[in-house]
NUDO-605765 format. One record per residue (C-alpha): residue number from 1; x, y, z; residue in one letter. Coordinates in steps of 0.05 Angstrom, whole numbers, plus 5000, padded with zeros to 4 digits. Each point is the difference from the previous one (the first is absolute). Layout:
[NUM [X Y Z] A];
...
% end
This chain:
[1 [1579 1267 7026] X];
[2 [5055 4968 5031] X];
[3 [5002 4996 5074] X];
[4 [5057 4981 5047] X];
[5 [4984 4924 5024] X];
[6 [5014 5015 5073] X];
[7 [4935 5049 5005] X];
[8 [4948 4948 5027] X];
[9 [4953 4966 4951] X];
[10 [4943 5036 5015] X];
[11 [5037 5072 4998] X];
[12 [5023 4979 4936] X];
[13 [4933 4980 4970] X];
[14 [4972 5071 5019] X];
[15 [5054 5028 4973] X];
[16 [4992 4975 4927] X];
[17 [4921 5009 5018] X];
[18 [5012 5067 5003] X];
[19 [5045 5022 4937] X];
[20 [4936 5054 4983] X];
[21 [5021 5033 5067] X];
[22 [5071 5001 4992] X];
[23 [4994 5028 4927] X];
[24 [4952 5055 5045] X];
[25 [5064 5012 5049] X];
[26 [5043 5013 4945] X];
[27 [4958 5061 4977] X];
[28 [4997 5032 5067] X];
[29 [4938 4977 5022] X];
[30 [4992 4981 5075] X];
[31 [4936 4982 5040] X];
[32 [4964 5054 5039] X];
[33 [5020 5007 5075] X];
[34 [4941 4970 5042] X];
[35 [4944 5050 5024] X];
[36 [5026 5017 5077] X];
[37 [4959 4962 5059] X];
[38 [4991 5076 5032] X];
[39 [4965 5029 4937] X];
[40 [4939 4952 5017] X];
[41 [5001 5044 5077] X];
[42 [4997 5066 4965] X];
[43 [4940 4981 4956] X];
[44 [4964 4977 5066] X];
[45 [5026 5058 5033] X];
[46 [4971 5049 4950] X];
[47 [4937 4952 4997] X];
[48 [4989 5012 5077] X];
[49 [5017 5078 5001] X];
[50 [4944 5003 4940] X];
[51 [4953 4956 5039] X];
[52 [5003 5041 5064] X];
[53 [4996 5068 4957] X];
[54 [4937 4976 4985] X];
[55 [4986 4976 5075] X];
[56 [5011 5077 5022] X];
[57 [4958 5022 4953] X];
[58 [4938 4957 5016] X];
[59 [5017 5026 5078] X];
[60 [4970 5062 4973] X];
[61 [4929 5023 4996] X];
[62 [4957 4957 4960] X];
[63 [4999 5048 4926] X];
[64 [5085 4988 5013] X];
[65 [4991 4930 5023] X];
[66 [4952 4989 4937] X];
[67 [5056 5029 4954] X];
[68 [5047 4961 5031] X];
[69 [4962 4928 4995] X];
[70 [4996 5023 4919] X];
[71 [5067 5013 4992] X];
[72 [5025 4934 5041] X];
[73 [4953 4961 4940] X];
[74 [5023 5041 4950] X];
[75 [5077 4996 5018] X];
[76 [5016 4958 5048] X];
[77 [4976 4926 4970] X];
[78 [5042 5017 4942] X];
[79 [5063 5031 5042] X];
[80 [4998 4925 5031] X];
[81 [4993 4962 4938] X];
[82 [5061 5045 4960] X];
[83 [5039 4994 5067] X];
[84 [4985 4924 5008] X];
[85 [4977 4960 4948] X];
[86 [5035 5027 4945] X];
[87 [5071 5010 5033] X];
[88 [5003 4926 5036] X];
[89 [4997 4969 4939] X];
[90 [5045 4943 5004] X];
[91 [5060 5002 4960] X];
[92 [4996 4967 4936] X];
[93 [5023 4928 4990] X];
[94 [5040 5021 4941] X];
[95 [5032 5055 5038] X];
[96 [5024 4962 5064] X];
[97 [5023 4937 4951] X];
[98 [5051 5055 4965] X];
[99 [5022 5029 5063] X];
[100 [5017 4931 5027] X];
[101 [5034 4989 4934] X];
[102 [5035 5062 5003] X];
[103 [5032 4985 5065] X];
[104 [5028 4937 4982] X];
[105 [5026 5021 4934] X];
[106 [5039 5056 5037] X];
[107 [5019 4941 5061] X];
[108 [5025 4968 4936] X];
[109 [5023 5049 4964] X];
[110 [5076 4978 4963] X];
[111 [4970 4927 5008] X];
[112 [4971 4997 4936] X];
[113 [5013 5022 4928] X];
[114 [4949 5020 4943] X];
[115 [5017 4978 4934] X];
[116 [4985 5083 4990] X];
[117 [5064 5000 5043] X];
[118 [5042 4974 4950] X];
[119 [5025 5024 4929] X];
[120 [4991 4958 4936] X];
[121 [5066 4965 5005] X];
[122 [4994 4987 5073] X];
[123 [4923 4976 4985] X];
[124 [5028 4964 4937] X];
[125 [5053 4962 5050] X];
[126 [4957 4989 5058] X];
[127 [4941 4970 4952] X];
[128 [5060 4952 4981] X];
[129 [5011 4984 5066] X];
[130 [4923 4984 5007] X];
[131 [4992 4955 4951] X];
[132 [5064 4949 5024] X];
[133 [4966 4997 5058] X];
[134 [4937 4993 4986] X];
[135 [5024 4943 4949] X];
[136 [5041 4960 5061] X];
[137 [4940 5002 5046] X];
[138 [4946 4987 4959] X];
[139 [5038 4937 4978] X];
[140 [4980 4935 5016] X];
[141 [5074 4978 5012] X];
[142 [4999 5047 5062] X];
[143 [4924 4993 5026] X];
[144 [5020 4922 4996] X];
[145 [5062 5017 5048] X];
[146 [5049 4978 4947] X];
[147 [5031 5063 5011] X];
[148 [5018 5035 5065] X];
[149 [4931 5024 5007] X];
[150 [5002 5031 5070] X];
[151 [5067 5043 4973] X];
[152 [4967 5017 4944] X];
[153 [4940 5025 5044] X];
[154 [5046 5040 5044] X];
[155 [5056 5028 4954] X];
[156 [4962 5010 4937] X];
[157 [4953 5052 5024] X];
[158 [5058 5036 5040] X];
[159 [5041 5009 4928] X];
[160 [4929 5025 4968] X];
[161 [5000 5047 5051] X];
[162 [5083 5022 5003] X];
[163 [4997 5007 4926] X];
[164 [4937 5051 5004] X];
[165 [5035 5036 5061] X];
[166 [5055 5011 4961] X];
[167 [4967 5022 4932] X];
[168 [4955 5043 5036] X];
[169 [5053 5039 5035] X];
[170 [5042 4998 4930] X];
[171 [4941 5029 4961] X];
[172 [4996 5061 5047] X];
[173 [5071 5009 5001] X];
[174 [5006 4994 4927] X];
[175 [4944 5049 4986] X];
[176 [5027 5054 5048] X];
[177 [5065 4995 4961] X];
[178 [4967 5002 4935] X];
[179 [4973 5069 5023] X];
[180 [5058 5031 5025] X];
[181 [5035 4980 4940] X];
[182 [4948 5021 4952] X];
[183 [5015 5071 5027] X];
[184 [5067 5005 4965] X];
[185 [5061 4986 5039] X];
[186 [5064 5040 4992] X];
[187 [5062 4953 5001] X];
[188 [5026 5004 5063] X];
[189 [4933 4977 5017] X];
[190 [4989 4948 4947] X];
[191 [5064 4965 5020] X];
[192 [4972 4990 5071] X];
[193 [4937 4978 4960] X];
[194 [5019 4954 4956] X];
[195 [5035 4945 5054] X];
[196 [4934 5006 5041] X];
[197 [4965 4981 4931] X];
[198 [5043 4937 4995] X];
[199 [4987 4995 5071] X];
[200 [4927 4989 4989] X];
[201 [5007 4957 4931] X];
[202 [5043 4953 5045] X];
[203 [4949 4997 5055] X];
[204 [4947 4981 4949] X];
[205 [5047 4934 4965] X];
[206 [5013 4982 5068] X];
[207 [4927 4989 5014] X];
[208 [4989 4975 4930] X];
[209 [5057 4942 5020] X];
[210 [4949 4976 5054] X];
[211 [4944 5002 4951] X];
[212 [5044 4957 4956] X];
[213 [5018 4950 5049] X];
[214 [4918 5001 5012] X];
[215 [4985 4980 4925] X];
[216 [5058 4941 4997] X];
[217 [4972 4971 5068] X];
[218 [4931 5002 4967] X];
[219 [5030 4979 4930] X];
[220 [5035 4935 5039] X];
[221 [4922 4992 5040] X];
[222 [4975 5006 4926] X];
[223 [5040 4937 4979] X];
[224 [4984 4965 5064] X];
[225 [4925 5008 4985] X];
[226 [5007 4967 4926] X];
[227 [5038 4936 5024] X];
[228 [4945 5002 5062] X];
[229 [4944 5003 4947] X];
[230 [5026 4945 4958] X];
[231 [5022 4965 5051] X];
[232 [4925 4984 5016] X];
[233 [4983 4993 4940] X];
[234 [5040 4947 4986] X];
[235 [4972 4970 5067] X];
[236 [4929 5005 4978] X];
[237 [5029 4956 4928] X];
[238 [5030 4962 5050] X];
[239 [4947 4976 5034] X];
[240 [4966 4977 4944] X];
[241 [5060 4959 4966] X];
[242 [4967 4944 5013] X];
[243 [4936 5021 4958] X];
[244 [5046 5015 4945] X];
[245 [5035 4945 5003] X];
[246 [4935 4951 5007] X];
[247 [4966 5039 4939] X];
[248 [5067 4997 4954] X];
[249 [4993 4925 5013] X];
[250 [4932 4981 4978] X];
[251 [5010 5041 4937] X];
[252 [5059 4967 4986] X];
[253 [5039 5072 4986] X];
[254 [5049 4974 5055] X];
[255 [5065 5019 4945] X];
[256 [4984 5064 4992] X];
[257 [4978 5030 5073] X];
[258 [5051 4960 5042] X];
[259 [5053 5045 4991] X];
[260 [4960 5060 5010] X];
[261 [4976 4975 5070] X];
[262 [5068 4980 5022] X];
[263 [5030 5073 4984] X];
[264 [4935 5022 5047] X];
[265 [5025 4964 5049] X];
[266 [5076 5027 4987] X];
[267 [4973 5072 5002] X];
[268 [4965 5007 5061] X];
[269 [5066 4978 5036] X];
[270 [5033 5048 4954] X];
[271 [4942 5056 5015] X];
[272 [5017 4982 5079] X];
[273 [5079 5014 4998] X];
[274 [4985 5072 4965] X];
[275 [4950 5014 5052] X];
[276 [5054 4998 5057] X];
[277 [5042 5031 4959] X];
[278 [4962 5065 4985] X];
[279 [4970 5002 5082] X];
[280 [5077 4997 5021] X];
[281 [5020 5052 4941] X];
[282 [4934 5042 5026] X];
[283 [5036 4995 5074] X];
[284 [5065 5013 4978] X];
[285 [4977 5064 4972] X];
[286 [4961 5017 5057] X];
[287 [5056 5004 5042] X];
[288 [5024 5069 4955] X];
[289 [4935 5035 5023] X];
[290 [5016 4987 5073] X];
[291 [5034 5069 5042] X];
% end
């Protein structure tokens, strides 16, 4: 599920908590209206009137008042316990967590789209979009701050959820053309058809443009991680040049690793320049995903 990043956090939680529900909705299923307050007055109503039946009839002589003690045993003990006990049972937990459920998934409702929501290209395209951004902030380039991390908290999530918007309204849209046309179309018809058709394979490649601009922002955060990641290791040789160094001379092999250890030293500034390269190429194509 993909859920608009203005609904609070917590909304938003229960919301993907609660995709077993939704998928419920969708088949017509709602929660049954709560048993009415006044209900519990009739039952004690009809309790009472049975009670004081039974009170006239013990007013009697004692062979009626006999029958009537026997017939309060016999029915009224269990009148009260059906009336009662069985019909205050407290609503289940299951039942009232579903109907709280169900009313914020309909307070919600166009706030949120269900990968069920979308076709296979729009799923194909959105599960695209996923995994650029999933690859820019689980880098360690961005969780270090080399990258605008704060933007990238902000504007990344509202794309993820723009591009499902849009792919979940284009999947129904697409599908309700697909069944008018699928009725046969006579060609005054199809000519008004076919435009809307181009209509809709336009709206989809201009979506797919931002999912593209997505994939080279993570791309350039790809090559940003690299230099990052040999950048420190380069460091790590770094800081124990000296070892090296103090090893190469008691064996006496100082011809042969000399050079070695002074390109080390010439690729970690090397490593360094490509690192603010790649961060300001990663920025640079940042700015394309911004409105």
């Amino acid at each position: 599920m993909v859920v608009d990043p203005e609904v609070p956090p917590d909304d938003a939680q229960l919301l993907r908590d609660s995709r077993q529900v939704l998928l419920k909705m969708r088949q017509g299923w709602a929660p049954q209206p709560r048993r009415s307050v006044a209900s519990a007055h009739h039952r004690m109503i009809a309790a009472f009137g049975g009670v004081a039946f039974m009170g006239l009839l013990m007013g009697f002589g004692a062979p009626v008042r006999g029958l009537g003690l026997l017939m309060m045993v016999l029915f009224g003990i269990p009148l009260m316990i059906v009336l009662f006990v069985r019909n205050d049972v407290p609503e289940a937990d299951e039942d009232a967590y579903e109907r709280e459920v169900y009313e914020q998934l309909r307070w919600y409702e166009g706030r949120y789209v269900l990968t069920e929501d979308l076709d296979e290209s729009s799923a194909r395209i959105l599960a695209r979009a996923q995994r650029a951004i999933a690859a820019v902030t689980g880098s360690r380039v961005n969780a270090e701050g080399l990258l605008d991390d704060v933007r990238n908290g902000v504007m990344l999530p509202a794309q993820e959820w723009e591009i499902a918007r849009l792919l979940a309204k284009l999947s129904g849209l697409r599908a309700k053309h697909r069944e008018t046309v699928s009725q046969g179309l006579t060609p005054e018809v199809e000519a008004v058809a076919r435009p809307l058709a181009r209509a809709l394979d336009s709206s989809e490649e201009a979506v797919l443009a931002r999912v593209e601009a997505l994939e080279r922002y993570a791309a350039n955060v790809a090559d940003a991680e690299r230099a990052y990641i040999a950048q420190h290791q380069i460091e790590e040789l770094r800081g124990r040049l000296h070892q090296y160094e103090e090893l190469v001379a008691e064996t006496g092999a100082d011809g042969f690793a000399v050079p070695e250890l002074e390109r080390l030293a010439a690729d970690a500034d090397r490593l360094e320049q490509a690192l603010r390269r790649s961060v300001s190429s990663a920025q640079e194509a940042f700015r394309h995903l911004e409105p």
